[in-house]
C-alpha positions in Angstrom: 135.9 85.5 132.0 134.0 86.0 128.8 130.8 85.6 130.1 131.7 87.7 132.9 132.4 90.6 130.8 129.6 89.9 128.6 127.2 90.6 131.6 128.8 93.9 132.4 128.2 94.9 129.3 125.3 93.5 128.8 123.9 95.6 132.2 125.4 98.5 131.2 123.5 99.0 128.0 120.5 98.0 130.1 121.2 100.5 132.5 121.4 103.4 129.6 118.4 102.9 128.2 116.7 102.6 131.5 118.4 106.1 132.4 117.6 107.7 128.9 113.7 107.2 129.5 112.0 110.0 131.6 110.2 112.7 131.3 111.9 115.7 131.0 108.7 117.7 132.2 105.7 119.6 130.9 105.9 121.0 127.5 107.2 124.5 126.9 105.3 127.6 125.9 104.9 128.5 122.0 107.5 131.2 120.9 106.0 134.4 119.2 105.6 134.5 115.6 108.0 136.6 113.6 107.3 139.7 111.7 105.8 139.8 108.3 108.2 139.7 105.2 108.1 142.6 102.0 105.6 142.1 99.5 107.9 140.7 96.8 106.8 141.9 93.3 104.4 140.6 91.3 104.4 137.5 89.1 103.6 136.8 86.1 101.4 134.3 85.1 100.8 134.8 81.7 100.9 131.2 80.1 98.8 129.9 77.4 98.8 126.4 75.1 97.4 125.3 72.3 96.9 121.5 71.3 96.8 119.9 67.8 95.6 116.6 67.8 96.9 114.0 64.6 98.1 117.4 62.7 99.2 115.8 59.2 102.9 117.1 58.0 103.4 116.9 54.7 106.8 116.7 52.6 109.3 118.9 51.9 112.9 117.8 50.5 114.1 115.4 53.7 111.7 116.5 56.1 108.0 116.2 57.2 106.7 120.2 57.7 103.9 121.5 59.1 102.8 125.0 59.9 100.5 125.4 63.7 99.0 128.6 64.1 98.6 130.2 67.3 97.2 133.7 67.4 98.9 134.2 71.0 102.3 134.4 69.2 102.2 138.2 69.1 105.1 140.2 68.4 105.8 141.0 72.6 106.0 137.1 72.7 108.5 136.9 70.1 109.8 139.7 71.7 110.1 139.4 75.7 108.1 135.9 75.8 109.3 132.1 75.6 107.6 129.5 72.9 107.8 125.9 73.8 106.9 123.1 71.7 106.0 119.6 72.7 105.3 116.8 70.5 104.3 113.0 70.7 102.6 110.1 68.5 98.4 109.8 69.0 98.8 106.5 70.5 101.0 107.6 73.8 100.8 109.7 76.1 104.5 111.3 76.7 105.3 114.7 75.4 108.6 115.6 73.8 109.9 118.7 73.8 111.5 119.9 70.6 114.4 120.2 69.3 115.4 117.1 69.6 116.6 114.3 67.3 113.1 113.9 65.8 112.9 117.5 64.5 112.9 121.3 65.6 111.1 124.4 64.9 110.8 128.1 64.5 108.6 130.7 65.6 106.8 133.9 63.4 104.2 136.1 64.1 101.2 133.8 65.0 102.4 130.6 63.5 105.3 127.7 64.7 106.7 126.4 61.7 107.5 122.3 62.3 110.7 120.5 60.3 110.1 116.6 61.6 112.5 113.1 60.2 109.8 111.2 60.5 106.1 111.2 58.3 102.2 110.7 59.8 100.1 112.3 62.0 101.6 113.7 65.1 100.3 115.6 68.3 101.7 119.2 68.9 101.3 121.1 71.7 102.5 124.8 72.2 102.9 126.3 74.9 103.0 130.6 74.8 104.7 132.4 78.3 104.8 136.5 78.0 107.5 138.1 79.3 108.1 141.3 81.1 
């Protein structure tokens, strides 16, 4: 009985995928393209950045300071804009962005002003995006 039932079943999923095969026939045509879409409104694409390589901080009170200027810190950036900083030791090669727990920073009219916890030379990178 088992082995009865285990050749039914056994041609029956034979006979499915023997039935499933085919060709349905030749390929249909290509349907028309759509109509164009609005010009959307223009981007902006206004980014700059500005590397310092081993920048030495030196101390003030708890922290390790340094000053980066960056002439594209105009007053519309501090304005409308964004100013990101990054920051990482010479011998890697991953970026931090700041704040974070190693330090933060503010921005003025062309300069970033670093506080960091820990002394030596660091990499900075800034990185300037006008607004609208």
């Amino acid at each position: 009985m088992k082995t009865t039932f285990k050749k039914i079943i056994l041609l029956v999923v034979i006979s499915t995928l023997f039935a499933s095969c085919g060709k349905d026939g030749a390929p249909g045509t290509n349907g028309t393209n759509g109509a164009t879409g609005a010009t959307g409104p223009t981007g902006n694409a206004n980014v700059s950045s500005l590397t310092f390589l081993n920048f030495a901080l030196t101390t003030s009170g708890s922290y390790y300071v340094a000053t980066l200027p960056d002439s594209a810190i105009t007053q519309s950036i501090l304005d409308k804009g964004v100013v990101n900083l990054y920051w990482r030791t010479p011998s890697t090669q991953v970026w931090y962005a700041m704040p974070s727990s190693a330090g933060f920073f503010s921005t003025s009219l062309y300069d970033v002003n670093v506080w960091m916890n820990a002394p030596g030379g660091l990499d900075f990178k800034i990185e300037v995006i006008a607004g609208n």
